[in-house]
C-alpha positions as CSV (number, residue, x, y, z in Angstrom):
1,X,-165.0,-42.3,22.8
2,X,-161.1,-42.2,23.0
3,X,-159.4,-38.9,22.1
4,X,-155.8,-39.4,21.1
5,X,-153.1,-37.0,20.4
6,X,-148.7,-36.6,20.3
7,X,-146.9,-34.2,20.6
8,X,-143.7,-36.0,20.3
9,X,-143.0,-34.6,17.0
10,X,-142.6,-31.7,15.2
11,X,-146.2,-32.3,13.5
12,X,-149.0,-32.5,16.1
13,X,-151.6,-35.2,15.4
14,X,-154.8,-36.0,16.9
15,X,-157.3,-38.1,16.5
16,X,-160.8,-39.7,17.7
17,X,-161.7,-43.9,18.4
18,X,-165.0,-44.4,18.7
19,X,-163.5,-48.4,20.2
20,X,-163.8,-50.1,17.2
21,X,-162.2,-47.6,14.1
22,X,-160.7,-44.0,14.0
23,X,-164.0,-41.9,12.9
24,X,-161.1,-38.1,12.9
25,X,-157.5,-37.6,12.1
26,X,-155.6,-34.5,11.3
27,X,-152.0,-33.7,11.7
28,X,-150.6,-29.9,11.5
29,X,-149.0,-28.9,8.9
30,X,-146.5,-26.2,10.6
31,X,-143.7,-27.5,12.6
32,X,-142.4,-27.0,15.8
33,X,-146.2,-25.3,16.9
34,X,-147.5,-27.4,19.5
35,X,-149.0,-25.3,22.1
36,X,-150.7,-23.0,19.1
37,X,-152.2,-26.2,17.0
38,X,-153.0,-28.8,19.7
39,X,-156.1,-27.2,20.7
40,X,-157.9,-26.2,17.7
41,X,-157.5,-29.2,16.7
42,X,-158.5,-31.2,19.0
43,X,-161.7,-28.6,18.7
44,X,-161.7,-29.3,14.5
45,X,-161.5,-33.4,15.5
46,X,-164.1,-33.3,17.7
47,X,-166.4,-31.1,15.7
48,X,-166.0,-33.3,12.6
49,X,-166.9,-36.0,14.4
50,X,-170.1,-34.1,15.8
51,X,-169.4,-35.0,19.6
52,X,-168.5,-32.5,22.6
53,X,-165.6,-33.2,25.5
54,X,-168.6,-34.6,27.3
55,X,-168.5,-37.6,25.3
56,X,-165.0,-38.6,25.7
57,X,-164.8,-41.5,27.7
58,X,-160.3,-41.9,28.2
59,X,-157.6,-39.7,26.6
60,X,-154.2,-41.3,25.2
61,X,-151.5,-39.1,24.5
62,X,-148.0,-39.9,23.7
63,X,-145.5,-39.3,26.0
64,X,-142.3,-39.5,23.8
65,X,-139.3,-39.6,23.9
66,X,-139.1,-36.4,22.9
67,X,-138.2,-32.7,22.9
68,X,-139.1,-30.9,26.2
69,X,-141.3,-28.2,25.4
70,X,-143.7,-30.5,22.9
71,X,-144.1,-33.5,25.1
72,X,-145.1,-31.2,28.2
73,X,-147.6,-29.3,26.3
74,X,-149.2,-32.9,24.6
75,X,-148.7,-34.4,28.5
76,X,-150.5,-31.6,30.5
77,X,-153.3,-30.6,28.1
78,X,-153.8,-34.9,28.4
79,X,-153.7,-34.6,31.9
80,X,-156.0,-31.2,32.1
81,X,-158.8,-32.7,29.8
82,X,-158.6,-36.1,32.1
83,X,-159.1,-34.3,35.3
84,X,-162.0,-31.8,34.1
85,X,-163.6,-34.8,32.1
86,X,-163.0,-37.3,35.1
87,X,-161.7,-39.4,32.8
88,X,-158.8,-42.2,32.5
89,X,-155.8,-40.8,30.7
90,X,-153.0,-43.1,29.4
91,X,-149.8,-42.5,28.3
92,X,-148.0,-44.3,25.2
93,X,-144.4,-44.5,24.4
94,X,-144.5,-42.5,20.9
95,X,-142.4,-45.5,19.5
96,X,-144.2,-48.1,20.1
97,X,-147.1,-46.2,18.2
98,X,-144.7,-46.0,15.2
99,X,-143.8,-49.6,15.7
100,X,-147.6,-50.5,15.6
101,X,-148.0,-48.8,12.5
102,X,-145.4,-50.0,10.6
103,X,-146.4,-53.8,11.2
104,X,-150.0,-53.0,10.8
105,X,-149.6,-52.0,7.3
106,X,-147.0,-54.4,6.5
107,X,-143.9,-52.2,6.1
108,X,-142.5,-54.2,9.1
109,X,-141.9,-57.9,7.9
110,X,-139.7,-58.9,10.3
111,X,-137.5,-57.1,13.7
112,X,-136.8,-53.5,13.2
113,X,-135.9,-50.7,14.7
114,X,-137.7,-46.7,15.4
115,X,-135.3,-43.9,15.6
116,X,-136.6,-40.4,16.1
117,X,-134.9,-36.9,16.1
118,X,-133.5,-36.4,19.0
119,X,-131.6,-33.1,18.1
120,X,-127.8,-32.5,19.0
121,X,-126.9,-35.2,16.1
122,X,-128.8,-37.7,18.1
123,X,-131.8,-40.4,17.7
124,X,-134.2,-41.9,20.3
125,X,-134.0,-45.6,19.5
126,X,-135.6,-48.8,20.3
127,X,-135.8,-52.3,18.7
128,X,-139.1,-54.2,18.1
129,X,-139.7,-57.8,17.1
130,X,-142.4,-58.8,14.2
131,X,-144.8,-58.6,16.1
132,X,-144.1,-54.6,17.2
133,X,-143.3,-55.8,20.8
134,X,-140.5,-53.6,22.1
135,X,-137.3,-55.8,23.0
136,X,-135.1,-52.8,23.9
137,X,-135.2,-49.1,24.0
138,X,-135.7,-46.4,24.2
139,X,-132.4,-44.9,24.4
140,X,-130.7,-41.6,23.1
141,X,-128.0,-42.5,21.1
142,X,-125.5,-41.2,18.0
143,X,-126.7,-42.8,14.8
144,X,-123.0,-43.8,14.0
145,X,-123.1,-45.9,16.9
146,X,-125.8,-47.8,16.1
147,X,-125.5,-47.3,12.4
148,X,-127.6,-50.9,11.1
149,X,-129.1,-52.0,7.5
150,X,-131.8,-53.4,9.1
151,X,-135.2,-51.8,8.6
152,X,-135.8,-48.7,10.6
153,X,-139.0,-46.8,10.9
154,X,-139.5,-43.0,12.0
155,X,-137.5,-40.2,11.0
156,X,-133.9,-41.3,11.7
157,X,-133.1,-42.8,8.6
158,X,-134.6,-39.5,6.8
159,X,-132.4,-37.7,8.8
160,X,-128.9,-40.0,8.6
161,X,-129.6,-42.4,5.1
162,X,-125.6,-43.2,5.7
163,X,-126.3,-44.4,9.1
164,X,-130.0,-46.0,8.3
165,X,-130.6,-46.8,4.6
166,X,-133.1,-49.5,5.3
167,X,-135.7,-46.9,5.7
168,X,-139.3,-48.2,6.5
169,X,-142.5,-46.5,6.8
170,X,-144.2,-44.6,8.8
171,X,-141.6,-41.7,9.6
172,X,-143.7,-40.4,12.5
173,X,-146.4,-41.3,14.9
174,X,-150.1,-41.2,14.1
175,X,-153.1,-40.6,16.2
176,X,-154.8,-42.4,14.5
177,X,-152.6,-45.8,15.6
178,X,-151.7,-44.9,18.7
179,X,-155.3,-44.6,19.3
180,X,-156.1,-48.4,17.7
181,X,-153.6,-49.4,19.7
182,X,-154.9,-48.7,23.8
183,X,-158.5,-49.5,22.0
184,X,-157.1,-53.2,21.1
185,X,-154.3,-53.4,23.8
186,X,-151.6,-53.7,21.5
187,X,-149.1,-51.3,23.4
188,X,-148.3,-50.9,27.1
189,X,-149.6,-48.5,28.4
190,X,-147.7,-45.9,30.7
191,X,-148.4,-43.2,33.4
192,X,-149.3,-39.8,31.3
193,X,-145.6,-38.5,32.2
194,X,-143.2,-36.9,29.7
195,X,-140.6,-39.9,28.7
196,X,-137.6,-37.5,27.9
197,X,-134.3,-39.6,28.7
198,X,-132.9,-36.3,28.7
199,X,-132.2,-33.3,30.8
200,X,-133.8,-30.0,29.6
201,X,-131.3,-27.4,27.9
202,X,-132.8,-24.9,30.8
203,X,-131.5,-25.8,34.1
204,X,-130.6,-24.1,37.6
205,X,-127.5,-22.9,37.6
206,X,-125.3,-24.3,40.8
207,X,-125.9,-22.2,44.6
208,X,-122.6,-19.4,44.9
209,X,-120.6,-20.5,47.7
210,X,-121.0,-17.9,50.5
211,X,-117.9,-14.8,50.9
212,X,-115.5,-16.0,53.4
């Protein structure tokens, strides 16, 4: 039993794989609350599906890119539940989840591209073939620099239509397909380590040179 979650988002979304269909998904529906929605709903996931955390055989958890504070609360609760459970924990680049969707329900009909929020007027971008393999990415990048009418999936062109009107579905990641995905090897998988491509806003301030 695989439970999958990301926290690479604003929303948090979990779900549970059973290794051959998603049996639970639920997303939250207040933003920017990871560390107070993640667990109870992994509790509410789990419950619905009438299994305990004995059950879980491997966790998957997206590892971004993505703000700071979100991805490390999605990483370590992943990397908590793995090391109580004894259990294999694997980490997923939270584009390649989005790419999987959006060629899995068709959206995606030829290459395309995922661009997140990245904050500071920026997106997290990478480019996918038809097939949802990644060719390049991610990076962090200014949407007018990479400003493209080819199709784009995730929130980017929600966030910058003049730089991105090709807008494709989905706009974020699911649970639900990143967990199909490590069930049916159809994304790489990673160490469970944040991806941020970015330095945090908090950081040590340089040592004072000593008094002459």
């Amino acid at each position: 039993m695989l439970l999958a979650f990301d926290t690479a988002t604003p929303l948090v979304t979990v779900a549970l794989h059973d290794g051959e269909r998603v049996l639970v998904e639920h997303s939250s529906e207040v933003p920017m609350k990871h560390g107070e929605h993640l667990a109870p709903l992994i509790e509410r996931t789990m419950a619905e599906a009438g299994i305990v955390r004995q059950d879980l055989t491997a966790v998957a958890v997206g590892v971004g890119p993505g703000p700071f504070t979100g991805l490390r609360v999605g990483v370590v609760t992943a990397r908590t539940l793995g090391f109580v459970l004894d259990i294999p924990v694997y980490g997923v680049c939270s584009l390649d989840a989005i790419a999987l969707e959006a060629v899995g329900t068709g959206t995606a009909t030829g290459s395309f591209l995922v661009a997140t929020d990245a904050r500071r007027k920026e997106v997290y971008l990478a480019a996918y073939d038809v097939d949802g393999r990644r060719l390049e990415g991610p990076v962090v990048t200014r949407p007018a620099d990479v400003a493209t009418d080819a199709p784009v999936a995730g929130a980017g062109p929600l966030l910058y239509p003049e730089h991105f009107p090709h807008a494709i579905a989905p706009d974020r990641p699911s649970a639900g397909w990143l967990a199909a995905g490590v069930s049916s090897e159809l994304v790489g998988l990673l160490d469970p380590e944040p991806l941020y491509l970015r330095r945090p806003d908090a950081v040590a301030g340089a040592p004072r040179k000593p008094v002459s």
